[in-house]
C-alpha positions as CSV (number, residue, x, y, z in Angstrom):
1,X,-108.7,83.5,58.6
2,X,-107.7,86.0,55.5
3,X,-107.9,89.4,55.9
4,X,-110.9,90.1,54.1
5,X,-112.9,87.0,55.2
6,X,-116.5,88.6,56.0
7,X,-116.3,91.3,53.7
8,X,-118.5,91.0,50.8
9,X,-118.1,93.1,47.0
10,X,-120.6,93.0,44.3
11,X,-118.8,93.6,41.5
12,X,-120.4,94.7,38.0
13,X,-117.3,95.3,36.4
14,X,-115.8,93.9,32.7
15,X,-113.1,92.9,30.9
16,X,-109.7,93.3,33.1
17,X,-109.4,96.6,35.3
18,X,-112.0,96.0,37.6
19,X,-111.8,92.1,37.2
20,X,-108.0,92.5,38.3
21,X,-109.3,94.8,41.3
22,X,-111.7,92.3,42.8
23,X,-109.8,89.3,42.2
24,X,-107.0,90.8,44.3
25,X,-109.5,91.3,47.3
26,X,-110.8,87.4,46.5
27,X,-107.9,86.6,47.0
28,X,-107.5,88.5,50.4
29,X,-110.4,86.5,51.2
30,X,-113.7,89.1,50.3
31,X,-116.5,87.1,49.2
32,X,-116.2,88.6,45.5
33,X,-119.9,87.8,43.6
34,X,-119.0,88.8,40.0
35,X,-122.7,90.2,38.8
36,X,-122.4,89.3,35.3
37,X,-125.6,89.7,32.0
38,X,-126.8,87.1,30.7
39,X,-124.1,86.6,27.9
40,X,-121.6,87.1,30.9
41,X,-117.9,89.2,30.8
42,X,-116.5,89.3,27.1
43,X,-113.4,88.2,28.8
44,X,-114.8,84.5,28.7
45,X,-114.8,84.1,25.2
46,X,-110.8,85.9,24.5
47,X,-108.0,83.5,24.3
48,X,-107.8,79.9,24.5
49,X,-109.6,77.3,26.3
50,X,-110.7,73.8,27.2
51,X,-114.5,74.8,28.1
52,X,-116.6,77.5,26.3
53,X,-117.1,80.5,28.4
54,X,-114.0,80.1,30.4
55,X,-111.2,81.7,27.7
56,X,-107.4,82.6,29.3
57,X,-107.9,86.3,29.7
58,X,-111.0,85.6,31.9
59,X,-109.2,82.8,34.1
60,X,-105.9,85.6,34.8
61,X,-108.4,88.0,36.7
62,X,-111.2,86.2,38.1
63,X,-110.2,83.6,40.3
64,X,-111.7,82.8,43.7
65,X,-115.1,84.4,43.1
66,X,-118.8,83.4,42.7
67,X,-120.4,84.3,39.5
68,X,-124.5,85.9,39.6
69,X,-126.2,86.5,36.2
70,X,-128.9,89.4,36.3
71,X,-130.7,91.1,33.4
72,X,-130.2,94.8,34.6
73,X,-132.4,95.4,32.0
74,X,-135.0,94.0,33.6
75,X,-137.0,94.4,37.2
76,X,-136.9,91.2,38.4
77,X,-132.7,91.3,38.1
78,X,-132.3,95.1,39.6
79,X,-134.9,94.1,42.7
80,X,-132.3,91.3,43.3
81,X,-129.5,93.4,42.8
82,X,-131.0,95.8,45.1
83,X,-131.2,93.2,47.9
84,X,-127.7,92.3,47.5
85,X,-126.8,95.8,48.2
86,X,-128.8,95.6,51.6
87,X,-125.9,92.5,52.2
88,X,-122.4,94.3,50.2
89,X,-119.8,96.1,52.4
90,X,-118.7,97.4,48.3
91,X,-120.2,97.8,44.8
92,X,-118.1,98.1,42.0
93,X,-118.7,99.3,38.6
94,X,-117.3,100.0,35.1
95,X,-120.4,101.0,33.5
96,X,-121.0,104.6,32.3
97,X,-122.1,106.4,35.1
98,X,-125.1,107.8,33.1
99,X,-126.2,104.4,32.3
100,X,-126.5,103.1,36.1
101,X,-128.3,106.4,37.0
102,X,-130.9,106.0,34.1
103,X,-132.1,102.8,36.1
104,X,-131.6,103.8,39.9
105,X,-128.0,102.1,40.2
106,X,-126.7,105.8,41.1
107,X,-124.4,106.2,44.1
108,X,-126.5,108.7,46.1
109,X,-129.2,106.4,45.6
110,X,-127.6,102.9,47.0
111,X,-125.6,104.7,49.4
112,X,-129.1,106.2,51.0
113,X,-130.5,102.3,50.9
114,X,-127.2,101.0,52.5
115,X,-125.2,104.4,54.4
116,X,-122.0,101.8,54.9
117,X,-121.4,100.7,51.5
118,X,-118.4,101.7,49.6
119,X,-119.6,102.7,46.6
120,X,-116.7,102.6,43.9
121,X,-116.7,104.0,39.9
122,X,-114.1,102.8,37.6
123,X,-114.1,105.1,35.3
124,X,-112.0,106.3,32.0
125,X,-111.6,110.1,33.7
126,X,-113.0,111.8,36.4
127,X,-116.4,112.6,36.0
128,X,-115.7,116.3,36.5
129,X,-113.0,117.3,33.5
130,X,-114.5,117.3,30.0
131,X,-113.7,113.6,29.2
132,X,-115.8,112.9,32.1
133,X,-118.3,109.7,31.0
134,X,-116.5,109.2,27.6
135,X,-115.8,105.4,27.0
136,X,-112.2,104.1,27.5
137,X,-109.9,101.2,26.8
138,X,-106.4,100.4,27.8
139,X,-105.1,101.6,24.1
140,X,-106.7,105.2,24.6
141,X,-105.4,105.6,28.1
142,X,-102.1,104.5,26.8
143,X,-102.2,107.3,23.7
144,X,-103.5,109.7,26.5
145,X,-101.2,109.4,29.7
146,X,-97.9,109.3,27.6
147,X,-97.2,105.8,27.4
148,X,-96.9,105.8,23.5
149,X,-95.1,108.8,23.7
150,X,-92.2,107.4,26.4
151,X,-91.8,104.7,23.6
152,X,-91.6,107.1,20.7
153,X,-88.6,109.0,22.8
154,X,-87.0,105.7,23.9
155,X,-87.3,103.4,20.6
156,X,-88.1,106.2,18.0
157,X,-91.9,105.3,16.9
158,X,-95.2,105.7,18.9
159,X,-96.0,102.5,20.4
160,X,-98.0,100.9,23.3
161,X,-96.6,99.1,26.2
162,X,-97.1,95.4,25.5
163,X,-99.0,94.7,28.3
164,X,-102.6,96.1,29.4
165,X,-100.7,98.4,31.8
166,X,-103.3,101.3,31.8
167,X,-105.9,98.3,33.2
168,X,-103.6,96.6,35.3
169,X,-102.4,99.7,36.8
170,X,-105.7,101.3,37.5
171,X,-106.9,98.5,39.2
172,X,-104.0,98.0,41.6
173,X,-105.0,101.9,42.2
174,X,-108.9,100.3,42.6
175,X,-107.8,97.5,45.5
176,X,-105.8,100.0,47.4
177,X,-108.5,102.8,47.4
178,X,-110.8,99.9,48.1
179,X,-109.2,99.0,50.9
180,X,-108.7,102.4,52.2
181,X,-112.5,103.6,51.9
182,X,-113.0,100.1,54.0
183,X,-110.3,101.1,56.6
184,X,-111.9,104.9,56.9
185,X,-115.7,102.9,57.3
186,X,-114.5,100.7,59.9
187,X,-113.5,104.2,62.0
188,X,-116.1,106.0,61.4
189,X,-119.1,103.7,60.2
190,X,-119.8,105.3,57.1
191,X,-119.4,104.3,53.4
192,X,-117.7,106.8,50.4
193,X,-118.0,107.2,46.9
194,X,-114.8,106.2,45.6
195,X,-114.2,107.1,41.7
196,X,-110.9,105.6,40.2
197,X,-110.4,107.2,36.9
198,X,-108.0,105.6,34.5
199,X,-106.0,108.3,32.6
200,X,-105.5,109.8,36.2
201,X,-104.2,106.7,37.4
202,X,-101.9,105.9,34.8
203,X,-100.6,109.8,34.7
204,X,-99.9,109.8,38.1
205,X,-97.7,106.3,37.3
206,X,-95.9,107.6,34.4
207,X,-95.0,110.9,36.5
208,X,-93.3,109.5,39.5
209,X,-90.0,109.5,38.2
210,X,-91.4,111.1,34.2
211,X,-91.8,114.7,35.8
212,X,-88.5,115.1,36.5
213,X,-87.4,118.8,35.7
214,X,-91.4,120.1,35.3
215,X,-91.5,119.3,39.5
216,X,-89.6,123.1,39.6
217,X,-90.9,126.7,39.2
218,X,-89.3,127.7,36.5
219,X,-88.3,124.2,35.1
220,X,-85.1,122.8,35.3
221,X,-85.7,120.2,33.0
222,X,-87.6,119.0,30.4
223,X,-90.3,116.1,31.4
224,X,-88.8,112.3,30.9
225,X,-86.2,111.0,33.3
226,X,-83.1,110.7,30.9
227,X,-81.6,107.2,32.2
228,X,-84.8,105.4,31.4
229,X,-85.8,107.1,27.8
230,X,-81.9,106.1,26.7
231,X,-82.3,103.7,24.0
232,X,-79.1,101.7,25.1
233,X,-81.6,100.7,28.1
234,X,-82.0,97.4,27.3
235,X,-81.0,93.5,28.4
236,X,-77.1,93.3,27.0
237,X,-76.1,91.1,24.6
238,X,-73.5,89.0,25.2
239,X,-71.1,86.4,23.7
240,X,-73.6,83.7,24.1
241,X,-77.0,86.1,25.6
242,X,-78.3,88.5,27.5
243,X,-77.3,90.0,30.7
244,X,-79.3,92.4,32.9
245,X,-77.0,94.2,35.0
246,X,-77.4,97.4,36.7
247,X,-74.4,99.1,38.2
248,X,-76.0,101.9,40.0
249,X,-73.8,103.1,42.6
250,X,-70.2,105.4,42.4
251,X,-68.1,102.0,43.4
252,X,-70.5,99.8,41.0
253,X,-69.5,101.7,37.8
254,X,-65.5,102.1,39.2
255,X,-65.4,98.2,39.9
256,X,-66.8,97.3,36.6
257,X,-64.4,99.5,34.2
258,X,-61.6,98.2,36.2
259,X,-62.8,94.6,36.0
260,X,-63.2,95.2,32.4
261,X,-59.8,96.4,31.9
262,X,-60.7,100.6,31.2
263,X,-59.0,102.1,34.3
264,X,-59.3,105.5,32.3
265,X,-63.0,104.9,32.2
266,X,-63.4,104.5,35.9
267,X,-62.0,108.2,36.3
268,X,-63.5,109.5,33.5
269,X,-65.1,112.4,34.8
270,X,-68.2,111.8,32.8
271,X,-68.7,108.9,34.8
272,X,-67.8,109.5,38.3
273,X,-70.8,110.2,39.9
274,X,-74.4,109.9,39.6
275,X,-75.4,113.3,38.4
276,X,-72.2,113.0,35.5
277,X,-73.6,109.6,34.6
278,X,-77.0,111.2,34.0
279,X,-75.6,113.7,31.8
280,X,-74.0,111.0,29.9
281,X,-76.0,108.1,30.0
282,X,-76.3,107.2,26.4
283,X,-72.6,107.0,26.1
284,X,-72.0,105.0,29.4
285,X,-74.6,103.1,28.3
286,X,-73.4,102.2,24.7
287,X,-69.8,102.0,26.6
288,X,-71.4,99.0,28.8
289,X,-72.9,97.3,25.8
290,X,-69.3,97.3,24.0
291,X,-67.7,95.4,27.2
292,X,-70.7,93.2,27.9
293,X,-70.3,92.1,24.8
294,X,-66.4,90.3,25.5
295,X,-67.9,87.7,27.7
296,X,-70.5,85.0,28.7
297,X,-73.5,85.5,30.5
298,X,-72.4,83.0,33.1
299,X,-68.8,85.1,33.2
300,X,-70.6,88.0,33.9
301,X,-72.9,86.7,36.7
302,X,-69.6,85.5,38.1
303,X,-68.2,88.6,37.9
304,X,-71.1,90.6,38.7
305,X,-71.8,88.5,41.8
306,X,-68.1,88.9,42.7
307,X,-68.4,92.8,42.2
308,X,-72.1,93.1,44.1
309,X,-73.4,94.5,41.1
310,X,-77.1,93.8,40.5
311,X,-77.5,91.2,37.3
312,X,-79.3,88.6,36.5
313,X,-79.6,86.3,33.1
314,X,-82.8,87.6,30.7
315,X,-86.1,85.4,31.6
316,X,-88.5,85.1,28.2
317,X,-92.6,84.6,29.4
318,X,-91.8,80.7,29.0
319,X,-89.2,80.4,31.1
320,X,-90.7,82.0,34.1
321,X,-92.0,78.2,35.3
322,X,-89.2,76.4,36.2
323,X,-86.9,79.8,37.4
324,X,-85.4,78.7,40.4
325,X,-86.4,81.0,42.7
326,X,-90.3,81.4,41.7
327,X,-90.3,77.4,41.8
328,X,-88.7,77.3,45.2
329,X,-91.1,80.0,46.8
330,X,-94.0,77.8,45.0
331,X,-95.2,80.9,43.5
332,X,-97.0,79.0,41.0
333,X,-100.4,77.3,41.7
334,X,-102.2,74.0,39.4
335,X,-105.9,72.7,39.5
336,X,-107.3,69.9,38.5
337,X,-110.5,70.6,37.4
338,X,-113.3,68.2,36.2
339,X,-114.1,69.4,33.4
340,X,-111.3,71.4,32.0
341,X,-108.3,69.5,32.9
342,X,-105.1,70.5,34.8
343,X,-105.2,74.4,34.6
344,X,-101.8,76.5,36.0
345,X,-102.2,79.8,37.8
346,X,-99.5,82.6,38.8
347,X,-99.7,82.4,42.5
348,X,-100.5,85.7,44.8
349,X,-97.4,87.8,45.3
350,X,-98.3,88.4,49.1
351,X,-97.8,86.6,52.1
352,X,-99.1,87.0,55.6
353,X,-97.8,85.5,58.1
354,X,-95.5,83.1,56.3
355,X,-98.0,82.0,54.1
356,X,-99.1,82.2,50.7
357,X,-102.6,82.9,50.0
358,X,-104.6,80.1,48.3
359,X,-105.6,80.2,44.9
360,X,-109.6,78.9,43.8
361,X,-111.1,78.3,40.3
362,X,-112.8,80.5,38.5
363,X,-116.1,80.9,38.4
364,X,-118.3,79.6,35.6
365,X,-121.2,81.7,34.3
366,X,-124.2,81.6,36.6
367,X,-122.7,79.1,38.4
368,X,-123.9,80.7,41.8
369,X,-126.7,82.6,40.6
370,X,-129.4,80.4,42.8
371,X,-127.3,79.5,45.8
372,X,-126.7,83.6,45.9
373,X,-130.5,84.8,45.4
374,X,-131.5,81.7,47.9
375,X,-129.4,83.4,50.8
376,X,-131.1,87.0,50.5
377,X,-134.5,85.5,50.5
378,X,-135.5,84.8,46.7
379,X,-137.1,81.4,46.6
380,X,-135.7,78.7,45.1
381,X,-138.3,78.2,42.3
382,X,-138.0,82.4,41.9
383,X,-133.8,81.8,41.5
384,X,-134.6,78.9,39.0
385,X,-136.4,81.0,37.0
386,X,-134.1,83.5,37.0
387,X,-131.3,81.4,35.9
388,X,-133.6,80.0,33.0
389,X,-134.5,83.7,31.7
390,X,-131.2,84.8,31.6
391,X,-130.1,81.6,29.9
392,X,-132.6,82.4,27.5
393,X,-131.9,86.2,27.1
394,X,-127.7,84.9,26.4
395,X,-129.0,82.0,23.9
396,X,-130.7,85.3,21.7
């Protein structure tokens, strides 16, 4: 049994942040049904792919759920979303708040039909600050929360992370709350709106250790955590490489300078504790680099090991397959699909009890739409036609 076997999510959300959410309690085990409109998620069509409709982008964050196309727009597709709700434990949403109220898809409104659902918003802010219902995308929550601004101090230019971290972020913020509201329901029997707002999210993330001196009344520092804005914080290079090595503690620093050969380094008193190394951490830094740079990568791990200093060799996206370690712990997943071939999944990071939660296929578009609306009571010929219209609406 997986933890979330029995609990059911609707989920009306696009592209990646809510996508990411849901698939991460699909893979939990919540029956996920991804409610998608007729020309389904625009996440189908990005990046390549065997099968039309079923692009990369849309295979990293749906796996393991059922897929429902309904015309919002029209009644017959809202009556049936409406009867799902009567089943859901949670609806989930991306859609401009104002939009779902103009056609009765409000939270007061679904919560008074079902008083236990978990009614969530994933929004770009909270509804209550001036951006509230503006539209948002991971670039503008990036520009917003001070991502491109961290790079700017770090490498010198305004850039964005090269990941969707605003997205992926949020909706790690979107599972847990998720999980919570469910948690609080199960205690007290009721449902709660939940509203995950993105540039919140990603503020509070970029402020854990980014506040630094602004935590004090007056200041003691300017915002930015110096160690991690230091431009010298990077893999480095060596004579044949790249090593990532982090000497953190007191003795960490001490052994290395006098494995390297700089005794007058190691009582440098620059360097000699953690608070000194933080006032200097562009020169230790650029120091490191400069001794690094005398050996191999495999000398290093030798040495590193030998020292108990944290390092590792540099892994690039393609060589994170056959690492050892991810390959032993059979972190990656394969299936063989019918149609498309041999596909390749990251596997879930989680286990519980001792075992790694399974991963499932992806759903194509529609492909559940009539076993769904058949289980709350829509006739068969009534799901048929259903399916056919919304074929129909997605072919215009």
């Amino acid at each position: 049994m997986l933890p979330l076997d029995g609990i059911r999510i609707l989920d009306l959300s696009t592209v990646v942040l809510g996508p990411y959410a849901s698939q991460i309690l699909a893979e939990y085990g919540a029956d996920v049904i991804k409610i998608e409109a007729p020309e389904g998620d625009s996440t189908r069509r990005t990046g390549p792919s065997t099968e039309a409709g079923m692009g990369a982008i849309f295979l990293g964050v749906n796996r393991g759920k059922r897929s429902v196309v309904l015309d919002l727009k029209q009644a017959a597709g809202r009556d049936a979303l409406l009867k799902l709700v009567d089943t859901a434990d949670v609806l989930m949403h991306s859609i401009r708040p104002q939009k779902l109220a103009a056609i009765g898809l409000d939270p007061q409104t679904l919560r008074t039909r079902n008083p236990k659902l978990v009614y969530v918003g994933l929004h770009g802010f909270a509804e209550d600050g001036p951006y509230g219902g503006m539209p948002a995308y991971d670039d503008i929550i990036q520009g917003l929360s001070g991502c491109a601004g961290l790079m700017e101090r770090q490498t010198g230019r305004p850039q964005y992370y090269p990941t969707i971290a605003a997205d992926k972020t949020s909706g790690l913020v979107a599972a847990h709350a998720i999980l919570a509201a469910l948690f609080k329901r199960e205690r007290t029997g009721e449902g709660s709106y939940v509203e995950v707002p993105m540039l919140e999210s990603m503020v509070s993330f970029n402020l854990v250790e980014h506040f630094y001196g602004l935590h004090f009344e007056p200041a003691l520092a300017g915002a930015g955590y110096p160690r991690l804005l230091n431009p010298w914080r990077k893999p480095f290079r060596t004579q044949d490489g790249y090593l990532c090595a982090m000497p953190y503690t007191d003795q960490h620093w001490k052994r290395f300078f006098i494995e390297a050969g700089e005794p007058a380094l190691a009582a440098d008193p620059r360097f000699t504790t953690i608070a000194d190394r933080t006032q200097h951490i562009e020169a230790l830094y650029e120091i490191a680099d400069r001794i690094i740079a005398t050996r191999t990568t495999a000398q290093w791990l030798e040495v590193c090991a030998r020292l108990e200093i944290p390092a590792s060799r540099m892994n690039r996206l393609e060589d994170l397959q056959d690492d050892e370690h991810l390959k032993a712990t059979g972190f990656f997943s394969t299936i063989d699909d019918a149609a498309m071939g041999r596909l390749r999944f990251p596997g879930v990071p989680v286990q519980f009890d001792g075992q790694r939660l399974p991963v499932r296929m992806p759903p194509r578009l529609g492909q559940h739409t009539a076993e769904v609306l058949a289980s709350i009571g829509i006739a068969p010929a009534a799901a048929e036609a259903q399916v056919a219209a919304s074929s129909t609406t997605a072919a215009l």
